[in-house]
N, C-alpha and C positions, 0 to 999 in steps of 0.2 A: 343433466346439465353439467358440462366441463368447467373446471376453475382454470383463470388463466396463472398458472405457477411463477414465481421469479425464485432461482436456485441460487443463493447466498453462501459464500464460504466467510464463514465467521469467526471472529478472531478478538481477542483482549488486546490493549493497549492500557496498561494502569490499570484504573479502574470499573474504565469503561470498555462497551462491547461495540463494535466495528464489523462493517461487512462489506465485502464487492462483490458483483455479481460474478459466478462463477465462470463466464464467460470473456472475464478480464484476467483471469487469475492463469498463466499456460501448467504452473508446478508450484507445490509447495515443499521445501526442502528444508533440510535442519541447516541452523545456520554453523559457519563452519570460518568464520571471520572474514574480512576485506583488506584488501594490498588498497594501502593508503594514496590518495590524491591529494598536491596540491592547489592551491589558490578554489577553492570551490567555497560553497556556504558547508558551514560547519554541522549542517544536520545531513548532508551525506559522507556516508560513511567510510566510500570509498566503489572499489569495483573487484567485482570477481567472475572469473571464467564461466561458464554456463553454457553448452553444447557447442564448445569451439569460439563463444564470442566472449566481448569482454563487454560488462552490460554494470552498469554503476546501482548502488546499493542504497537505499533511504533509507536513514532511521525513521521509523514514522515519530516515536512516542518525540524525537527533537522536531521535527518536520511540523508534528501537530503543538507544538510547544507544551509538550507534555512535563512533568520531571522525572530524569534521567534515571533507569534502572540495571543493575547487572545484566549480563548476560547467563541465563539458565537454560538449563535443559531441554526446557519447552521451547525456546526461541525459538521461531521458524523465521522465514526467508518467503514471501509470495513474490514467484517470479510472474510479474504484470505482464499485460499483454497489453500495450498503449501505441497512439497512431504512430509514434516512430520510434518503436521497437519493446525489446524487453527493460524492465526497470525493477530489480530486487527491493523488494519491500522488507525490514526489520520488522518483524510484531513478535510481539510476549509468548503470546502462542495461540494454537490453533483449536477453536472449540468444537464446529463443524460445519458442514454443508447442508443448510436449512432450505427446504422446500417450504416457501412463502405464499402465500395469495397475494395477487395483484392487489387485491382489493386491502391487506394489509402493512401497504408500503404507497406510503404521503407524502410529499415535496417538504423541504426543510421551512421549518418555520420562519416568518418574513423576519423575527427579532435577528434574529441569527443573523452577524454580520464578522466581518475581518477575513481573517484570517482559517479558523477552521471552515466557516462559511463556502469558501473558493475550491475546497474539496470535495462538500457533500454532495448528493445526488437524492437524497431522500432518509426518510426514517421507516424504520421495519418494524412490525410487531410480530416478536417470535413467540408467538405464544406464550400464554396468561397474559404478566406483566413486563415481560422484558421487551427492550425495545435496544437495536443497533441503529447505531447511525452508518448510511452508506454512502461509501466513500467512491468517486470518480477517480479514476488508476487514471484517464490520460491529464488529470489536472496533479497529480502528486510531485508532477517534477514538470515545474513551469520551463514553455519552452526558451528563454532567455537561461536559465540555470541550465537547460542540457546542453546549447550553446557552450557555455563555459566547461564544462563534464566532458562534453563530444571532443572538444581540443586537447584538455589534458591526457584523454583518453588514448586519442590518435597518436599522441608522443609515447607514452609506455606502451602502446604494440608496436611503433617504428625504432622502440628501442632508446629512445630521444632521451 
């Protein structure tokens, strides 16, 4: 009998542990800073270069209304892969790429409402007792805010 698998790249933010499917995720990269934007919401961080394009950066731990931590060593960068286009993810760092049972990833619970609510996609059980919460890359950067992102964008590569 086959299990049907969901392969998770898993990640810290604070306290808590975090996953996308790894089919959302194109690279994981060390982070390496962002060339600042203005007028945008203040939990993106900015944009940076990424195979020729220029693709805008989320902090998650602001994004998720986390509180605010340095930048460390571990920092990674998850280059998303969402319906229109790439979208660099901040996270604490990277723990790994977890082969899942289907049968161990649940819909988010109905209490669950706001704000981190409009991200989730489910909750994981990675064995024993830990559980991720999995997050939806094309809900990270609502398309009204990339609106805003995409303009300011279009001016720093026309040079504007």
């Amino acid at each position: 009998m086959k299990t049907d698998l969901v392969r998770l790249v898993v990640f810290k933010l604070g306290d808590g542990v975090f996953a996308v499917d790894i089919f959302s995720v194109h690279r994981v990269v060390r982070y390496g800073g962002a060339s600042a934007v203005t007028d945008v919401p203040g939990w993106i961080e900015g944009v940076m270069e990424y195979e020729g394009q220029v693709i805008p950066i989320v902090d998650l731990r602001r994004r998720m209304e986390l509180p605010r931590d340095g930048i460390k060593p571990e920092t990674r960068v998850l280059v998303l892969n969402t319906y229109s286009g790439w979208v660099g993810a901040v996270v604490d760092s990277v723990l790994e790429v977890a082969p899942v049972p289907a049968s161990d990833v649940a819909p988010p619970p109905p209490l669950f409402r706001g704000l981190a609510s409009e991200f989730m996609r489910g909750i994981a059980r990675l064995g024993g007792e830990r559980l991720a919460v999995i997050l939806d890359a094309d809900r990270v950067l609502a398309s009204t805010d990339r609106i805003v992102l995409e303009t300011e964008t279009a001016e720093l590569s026309s040079g504007g």
